[in-house]
C-alpha positions in Angstrom: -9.1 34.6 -39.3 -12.8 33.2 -38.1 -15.7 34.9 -38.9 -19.3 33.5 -37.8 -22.1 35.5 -39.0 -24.4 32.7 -38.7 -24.6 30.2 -35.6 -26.9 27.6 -37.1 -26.7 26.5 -40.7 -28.6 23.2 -41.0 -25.9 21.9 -42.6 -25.6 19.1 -40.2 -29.4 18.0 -39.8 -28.4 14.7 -41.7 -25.3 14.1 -39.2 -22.2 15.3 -40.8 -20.2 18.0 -39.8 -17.6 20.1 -42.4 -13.8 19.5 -41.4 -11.4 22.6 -41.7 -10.1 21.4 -45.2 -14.1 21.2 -46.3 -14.9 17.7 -46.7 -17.7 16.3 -44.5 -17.5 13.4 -41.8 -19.4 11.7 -39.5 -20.6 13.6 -36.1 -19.5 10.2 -34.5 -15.9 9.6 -36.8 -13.3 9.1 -35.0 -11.3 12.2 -36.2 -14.7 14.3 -35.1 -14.3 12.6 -31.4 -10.9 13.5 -30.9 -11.2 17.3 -31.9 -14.4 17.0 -29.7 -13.0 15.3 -27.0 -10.4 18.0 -27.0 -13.0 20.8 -27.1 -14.5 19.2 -23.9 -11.2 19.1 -22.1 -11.2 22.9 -23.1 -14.3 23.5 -21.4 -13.5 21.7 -18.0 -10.0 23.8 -18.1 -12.4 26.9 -18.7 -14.4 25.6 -15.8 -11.2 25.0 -13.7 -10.4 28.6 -14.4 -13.6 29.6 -12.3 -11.3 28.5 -9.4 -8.0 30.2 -10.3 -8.3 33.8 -10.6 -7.0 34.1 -7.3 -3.5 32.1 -8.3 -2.6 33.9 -10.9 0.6 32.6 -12.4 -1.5 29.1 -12.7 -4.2 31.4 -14.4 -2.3 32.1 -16.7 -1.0 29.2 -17.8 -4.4 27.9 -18.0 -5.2 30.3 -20.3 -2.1 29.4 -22.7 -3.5 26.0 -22.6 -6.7 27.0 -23.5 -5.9 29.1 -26.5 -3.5 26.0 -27.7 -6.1 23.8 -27.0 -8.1 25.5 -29.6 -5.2 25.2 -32.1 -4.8 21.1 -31.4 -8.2 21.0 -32.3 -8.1 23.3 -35.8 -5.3 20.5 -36.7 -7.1 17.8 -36.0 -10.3 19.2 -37.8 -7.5 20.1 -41.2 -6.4 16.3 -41.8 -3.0 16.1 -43.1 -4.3 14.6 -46.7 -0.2 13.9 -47.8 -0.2 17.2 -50.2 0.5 20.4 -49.8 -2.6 22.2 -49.2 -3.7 25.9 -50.4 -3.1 27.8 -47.3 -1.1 26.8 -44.5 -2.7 24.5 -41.5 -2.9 25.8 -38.4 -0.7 23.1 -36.5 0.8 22.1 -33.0 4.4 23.1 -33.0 7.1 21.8 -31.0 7.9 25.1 -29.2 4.1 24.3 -27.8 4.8 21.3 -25.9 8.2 22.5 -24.4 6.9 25.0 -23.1 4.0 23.2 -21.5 7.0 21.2 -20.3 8.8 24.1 -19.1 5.6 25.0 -16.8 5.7 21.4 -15.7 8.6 21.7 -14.3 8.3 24.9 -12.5 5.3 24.0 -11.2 6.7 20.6 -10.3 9.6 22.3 -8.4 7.5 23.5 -5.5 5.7 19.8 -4.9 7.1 17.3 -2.4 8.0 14.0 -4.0 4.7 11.7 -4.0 4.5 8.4 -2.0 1.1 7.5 -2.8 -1.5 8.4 -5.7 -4.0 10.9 -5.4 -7.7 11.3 -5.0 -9.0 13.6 -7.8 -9.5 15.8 -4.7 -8.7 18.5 -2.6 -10.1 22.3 -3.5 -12.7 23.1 -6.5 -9.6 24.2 -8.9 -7.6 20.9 -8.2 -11.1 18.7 -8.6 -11.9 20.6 -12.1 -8.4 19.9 -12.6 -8.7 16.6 -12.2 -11.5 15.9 -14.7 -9.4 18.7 -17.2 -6.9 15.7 -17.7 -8.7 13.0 -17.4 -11.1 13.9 -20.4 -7.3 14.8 -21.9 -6.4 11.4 -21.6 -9.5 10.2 -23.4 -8.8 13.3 -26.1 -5.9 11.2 -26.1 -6.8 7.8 -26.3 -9.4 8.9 -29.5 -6.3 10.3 -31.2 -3.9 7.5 -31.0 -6.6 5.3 -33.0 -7.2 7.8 -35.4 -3.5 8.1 -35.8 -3.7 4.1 -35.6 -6.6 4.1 -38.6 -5.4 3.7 -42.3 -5.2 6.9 -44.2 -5.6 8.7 -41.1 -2.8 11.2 -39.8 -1.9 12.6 -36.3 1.1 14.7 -36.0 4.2 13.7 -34.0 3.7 17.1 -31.9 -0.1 16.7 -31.4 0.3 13.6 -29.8 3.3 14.8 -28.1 1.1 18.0 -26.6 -2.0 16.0 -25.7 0.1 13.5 -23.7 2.2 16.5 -21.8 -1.3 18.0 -21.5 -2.4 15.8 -18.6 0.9 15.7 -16.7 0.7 19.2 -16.9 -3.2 19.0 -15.7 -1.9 16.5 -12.7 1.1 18.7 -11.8 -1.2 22.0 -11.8 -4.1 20.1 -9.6 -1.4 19.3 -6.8 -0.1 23.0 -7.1 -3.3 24.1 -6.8 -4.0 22.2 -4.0 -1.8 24.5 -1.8 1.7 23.2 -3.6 0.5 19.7 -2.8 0.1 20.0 1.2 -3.8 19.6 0.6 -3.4 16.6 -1.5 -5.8 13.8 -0.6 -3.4 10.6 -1.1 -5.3 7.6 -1.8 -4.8 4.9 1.4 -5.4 1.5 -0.4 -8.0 -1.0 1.0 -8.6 2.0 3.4 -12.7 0.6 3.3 -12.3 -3.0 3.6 
């Protein structure tokens, strides 16, 4: 399916950058940020995954993410151009984001109810986590204004996944976390 013979091409010395479906945009377009705000989020998972090896079942999950991470951004980077194209795009299905609910929820079972937020703290996994879903939210963020932007589309299930993304990120943080007894719980006006 992907073949790179060739790391560097030059190609985009002037600032452009070839989408999926071959035209060229902007490094800085909006559909460019979203699919590299999602590659970013990618990497902090992968980072996160530096800390998991020892929880496996969360390990592996994280790995599902990552590989479907890598699909949200192939259909971000194919723009849906309102005609049938020659091949078939790589896209986020449905079955995607329930099952990324389905490991909410089982992760989710083994938490205590919360009664105040939480620090993006606790043990390395839950911290890299943490900044997993928060550069998800901003992956996020940059595809509801693309999907906001005339002529621009953003499918119903890529916005769905993106969004379940970072409540799975927040659920898997407390697991890791040691099921949520290690949470650090924020205690407002604790400093004042």
């Amino acid at each position: 399916m992907v073949r790179l013979n060739k790391i560097y091409t030059r190609t985009g010395d002037n600032g452009t950058t070839g989408l999926v479906s071959g035209p060229r945009r902007l490094k800085n377009d909006l559909r460019v940020e979203a699919y590299g705000a999602v590659d970013e989020a990618n990497a902090f998972v992968g980072l996160a995954r530096q800390h998991t090896s020892d929880i496996p079942e969360l390990d592996t999950m994280l790995m599902r993410v990552q590989n479907d991470l890598f699909d949200l951004g192939a259909d971000l980077a194919t723009p849906d151009m309102g005609e049938k194209p020659e091949y078939e795009p790589l896209r986020i299905v449905s079955a995607q984001v329930e099952r990324l609910e389905g490991e909410i929820d089982r992760l989710n079972a083994d938490l205590e109810p919360l009664r105040s937020f939480v620090l993006p703290a606790g043990s390395a996994a839950s911290a890299a986590l943490h900044v997993a879903r928060t550069v998800a939210r901003r992956a996020e963020r940059q595809m509801v204004a693309l999907n906001d932007t005339e002529s621009e589309i953003v499918s119903r299930e890529a916005l769905a996944y993106i969004n379940r993304l970072s409540d799975f990120l927040f659920v898997a943080a407390r697991w890791a976390n040691e099921k949520g007894h290690a949470d650090v719980l924020w205690v407002p006006g604790k400093n004042r």
